[in-house]
N, C-alpha and C positions, 0 to 999 in steps of 0.2 A: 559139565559146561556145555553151553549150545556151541555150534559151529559156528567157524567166525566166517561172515560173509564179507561180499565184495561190497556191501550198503554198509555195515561195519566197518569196516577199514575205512571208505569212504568219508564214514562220520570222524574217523579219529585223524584222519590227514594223512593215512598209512600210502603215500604214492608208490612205493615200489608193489609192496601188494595190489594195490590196484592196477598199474599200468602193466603187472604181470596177467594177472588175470585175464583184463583186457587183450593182451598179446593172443591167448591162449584163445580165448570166445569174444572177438569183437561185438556180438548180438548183446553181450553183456550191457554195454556202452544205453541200448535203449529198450533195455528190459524192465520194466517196471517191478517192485516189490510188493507186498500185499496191499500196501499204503498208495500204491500207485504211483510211489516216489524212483525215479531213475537214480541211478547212482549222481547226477549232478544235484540232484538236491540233498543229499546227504554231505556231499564234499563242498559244498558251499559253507554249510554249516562250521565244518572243521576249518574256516579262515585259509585252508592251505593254499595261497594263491596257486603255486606251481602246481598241483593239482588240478586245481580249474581251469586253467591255463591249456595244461595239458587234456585234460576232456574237452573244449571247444576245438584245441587242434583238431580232436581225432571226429568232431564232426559234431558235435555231443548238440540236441537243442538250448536255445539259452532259456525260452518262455513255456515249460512240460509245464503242467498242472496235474497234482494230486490229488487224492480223492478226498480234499478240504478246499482245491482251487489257488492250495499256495503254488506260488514258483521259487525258482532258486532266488530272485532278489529281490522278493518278499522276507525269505528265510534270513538269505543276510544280511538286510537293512536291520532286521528284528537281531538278530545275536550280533550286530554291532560289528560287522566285516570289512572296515570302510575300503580295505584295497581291491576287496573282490566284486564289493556294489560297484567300484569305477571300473574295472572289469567287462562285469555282466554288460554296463551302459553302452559299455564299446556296441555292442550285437544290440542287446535288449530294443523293442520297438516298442513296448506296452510298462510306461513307467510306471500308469495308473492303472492297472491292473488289479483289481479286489477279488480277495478270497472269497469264501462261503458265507462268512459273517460281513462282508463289505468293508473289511480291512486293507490297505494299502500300504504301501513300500512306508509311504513318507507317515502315513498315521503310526505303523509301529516304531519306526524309528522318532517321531517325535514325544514319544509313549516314552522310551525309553533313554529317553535323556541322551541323543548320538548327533550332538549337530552338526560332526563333519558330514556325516552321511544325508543330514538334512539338509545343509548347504547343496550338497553333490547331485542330488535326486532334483533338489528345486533349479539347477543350473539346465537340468536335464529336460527340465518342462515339467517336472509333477504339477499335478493341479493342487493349488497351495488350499482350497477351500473344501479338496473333495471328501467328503461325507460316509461315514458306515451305514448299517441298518437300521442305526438308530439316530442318525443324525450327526453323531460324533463328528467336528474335523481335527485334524492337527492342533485348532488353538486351541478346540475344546482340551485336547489331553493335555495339553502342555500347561496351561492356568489351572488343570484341578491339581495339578502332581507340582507346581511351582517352580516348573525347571524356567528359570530365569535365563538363563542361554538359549535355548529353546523359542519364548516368547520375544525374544530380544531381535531372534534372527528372521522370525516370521513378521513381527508387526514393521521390519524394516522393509516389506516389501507393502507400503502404505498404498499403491495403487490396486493392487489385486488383494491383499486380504479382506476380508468380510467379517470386521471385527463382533458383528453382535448378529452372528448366524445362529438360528435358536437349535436344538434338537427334537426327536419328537415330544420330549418333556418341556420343550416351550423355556429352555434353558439356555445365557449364553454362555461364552467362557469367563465372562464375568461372576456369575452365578457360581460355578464352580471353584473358580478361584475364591468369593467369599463363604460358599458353604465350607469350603476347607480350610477355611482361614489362612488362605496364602496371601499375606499381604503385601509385602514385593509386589506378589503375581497382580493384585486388583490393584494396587496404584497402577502398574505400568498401563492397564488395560485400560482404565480412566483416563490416564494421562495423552493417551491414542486414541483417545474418542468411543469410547464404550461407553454405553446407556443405563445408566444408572437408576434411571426410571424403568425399564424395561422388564415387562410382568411376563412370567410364565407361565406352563397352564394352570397352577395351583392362584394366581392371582400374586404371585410374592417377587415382589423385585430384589435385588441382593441385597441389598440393606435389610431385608425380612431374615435374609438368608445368615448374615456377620456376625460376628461378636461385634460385643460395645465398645471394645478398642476399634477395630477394623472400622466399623459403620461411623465410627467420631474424624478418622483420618479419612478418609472418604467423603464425610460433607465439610472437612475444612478444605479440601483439594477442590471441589467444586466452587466454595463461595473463597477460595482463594484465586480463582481464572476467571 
């Protein structure tokens, strides 16, 4: 077996290990690991609020970046932490903050189906529209994967979302939601004003994109408004 480290223990919520350690070599606290992850970005991960709690007491940064450009509440939004993302907010000043692939707090978390934390991050000022490298935003994840909580909690903020933002593939969340046949997901998207006309780069609107059910409830919604 390898040694068990202070980024180990970190990851499993081990606080006495840890805040012994720490005791022992405070330089620990902003030591980087191979990854270039500090022990807060490990212990984020392990949900242990008291943990994280206790590394901001002792000084710990809230916004380090890894050698991928995550930070701790990047990490937590994504493994679904919702007491530690309220936490991080307390300090954090860089909600919108993107990894290496142009990933953000609120994209993974609306990736993965966490709408407390999606509510918590948008209360916080995330930018509800903002985009990866490849165009992706939050609605796009949320109407291809059908999480209906998700879409429910972003098109309620009807002033600032940007319901028919394309990606570099000239795609919106419409699009994705009828390529995957989410239909929930493409009614509500219609039902908010998403463009049902609207071609991508390939020339194909969603209706190119739907099955025969989806694309039939889709132009009865239309020539029913």
């Amino acid at each position: 077996m390898g040694t068990y480290t202070v980024y180990d223990a970190a990851y499993k919520g081990d606080f006495e290990f840890v805040s012994k350690k720490l005791e022992e070599d405070p330089l620990f606290l902003n030591t980087p690991d191979s990854s270039k992850r500090l022990i807060m970005h490990w212990a984020v991960l392990s949900g242990n609020l008291k943990l994280v709690t206790h590394l901001l007491e002792l000084g710990s940064p809230v916004n380090p970046t890894d050698d991928t450009d995550m930070t701790p509440l990047i990490l937590a939004s994504s493994a679904g932490h919702t007491e530690v993302v309220r936490l991080l907010l307390q300090k954090c000043d860089d909600v919108n903050h993107k990894n290496a692939q142009g990933h953000s707090s609120l994209q993974y978390a609306a990736s993965k189906g966490w709408t407390e934390i999606c509510e918590v991050l948008l209360e916080n000022k995330a930018d509800i529209n903002i985009a990866d490298e490849r165009g992706s935003t939050p609605l796009h994840r949320a109407a291809s994967k059908g999480l209906m909580q998700i879409l429910k909690l972003l098109l309620s903020y009807n002033k600032e979302i940007k319901i028919n933002n394309k990606d570099i593939y000239g795609n919106t969340p419409l699009h994705y939601a009828c390529e995957e046949d989410r239909q929930d997901a493409a009614l509500l998207l219609l039902e908010h004003g998403a463009d049902i006309e609207c071609k991508n780069r390939e020339d194909k609107t969603c209706l190119d994109l739907c099955s025969i059910k989806l694309a039939k409830l889709l132009k009865n919604k239309v020539s029913n408004n």
